[in-house]
Structure formats: C-alpha cells, structure tokens
N, C-alpha and C positions, 0 to 999 in steps of 0.2 A: 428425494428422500431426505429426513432431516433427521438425522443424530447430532441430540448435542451431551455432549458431557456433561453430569451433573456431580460435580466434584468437590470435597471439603478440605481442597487447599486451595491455594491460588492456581490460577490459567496460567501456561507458560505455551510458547514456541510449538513446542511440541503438540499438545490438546490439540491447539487452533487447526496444528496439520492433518489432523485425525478426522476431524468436522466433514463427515460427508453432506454437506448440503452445498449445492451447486447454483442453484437458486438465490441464495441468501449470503450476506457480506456480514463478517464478524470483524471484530478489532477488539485487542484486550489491551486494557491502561490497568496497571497497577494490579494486576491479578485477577481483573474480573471480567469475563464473557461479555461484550456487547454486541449486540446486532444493529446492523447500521442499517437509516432506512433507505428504500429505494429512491432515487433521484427522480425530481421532478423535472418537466420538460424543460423550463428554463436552465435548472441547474448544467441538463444536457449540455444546452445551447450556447450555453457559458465555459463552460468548461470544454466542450471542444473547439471553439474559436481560440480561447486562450492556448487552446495545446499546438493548435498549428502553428501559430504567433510564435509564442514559445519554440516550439522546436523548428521553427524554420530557423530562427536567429540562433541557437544552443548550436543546432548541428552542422549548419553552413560554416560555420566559423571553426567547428573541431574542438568544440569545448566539452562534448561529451555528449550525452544521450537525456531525451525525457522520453519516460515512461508514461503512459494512461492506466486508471485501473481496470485490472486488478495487479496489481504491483506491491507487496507487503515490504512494510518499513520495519526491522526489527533493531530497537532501541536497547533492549535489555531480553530477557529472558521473560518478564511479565506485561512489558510494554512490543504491541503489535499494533501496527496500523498501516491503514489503507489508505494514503491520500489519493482525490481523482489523479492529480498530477504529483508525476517525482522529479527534479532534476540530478541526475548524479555527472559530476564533473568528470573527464578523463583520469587526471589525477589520481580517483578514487575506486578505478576499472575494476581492482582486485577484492575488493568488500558487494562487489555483486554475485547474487547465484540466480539461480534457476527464475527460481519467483520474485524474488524481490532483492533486497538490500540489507545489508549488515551494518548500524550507526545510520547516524542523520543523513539525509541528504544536502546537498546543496539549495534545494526550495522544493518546497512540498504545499501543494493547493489542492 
C-alpha cells in the first residue's frame, strides 16, 4: 500500500516515518520527498561483495558495525537518506537507534 504525503511544507524525519509503503525506498535532501529507484542486479552484486569485504574487516577488528539497507542516515530534520552501506564506528554507538543513525556516518555507499 502506498501513502504518500502530499505536503506544503518541507518533508521532515517524521513524514518519512509515517510512509506506509513497504515496497518503495524514499530519501528526503533538503525538504523534499524522493523515491529511490529499485536496484539493479549488478548494483546488487556490488554492493553485497562490498559489504562482506567491509564488514568482515570493520567488525573483526572491533571498529564498530556496518549496516545494509534499509538503514536511515538522519543528517538534519529535512535531510534523510538511505545509503546501501553505512559504516558507524564504536565511538559513535550512542547516535544509533532502532532504524538507522543520528549525524554522518563514518562511510556511507
């Protein structure tokens, strides 16, 4: 099912959480709704070799965790996004919740 909000302010944090659509990946930069499109096979293929790679060396070592999506990055209040990959450093344990992250990550692909 797909509700999207059609709003005449800016998309914030909160809108995006309300988005019943399970199917479909949004990201907002700067205030506005985007819908991201579905990944292609390669992008797949790419993207999960990288994250093994990635999180074998991240986690073996105690550097912290990577994340796959869906994993939301929140930047600000009108800036949301979904990279495939997130890296967040231990250092930084307390800026994660549930779904994603509060501020930059450490790498984001």
């Amino acid at each position: 099912m797909v509700t999207q909000l059609q709003l005449e302010r800016p998309y914030t944090a909160s809108d995006l959480a309300e988005i019943d659509d399970e199917s479909n990946r949004y990201k907002i930069v700067g205030g506005e709704l985007i819908g991201l499109p579905t990944p292609s096979e390669a992008d797949q293929c790419a993207s999960g070799r990288f994250f093994r790679i990635l999180s074998t060396y991240v986690e073996s070592r105690k550097l912290g965790m990577v994340y796959a999506a869906p994993f939301a990055v929140h930047l600000s209040e009108h800036d949301v996004v979904e990279p495939d990959i997130v890296v967040v450093l231990r250092q930084n344990r307390s800026r994660l919740q549930q779904r994603g992250v509060i501020g930059p990550p450490r790498l984001a692909y």
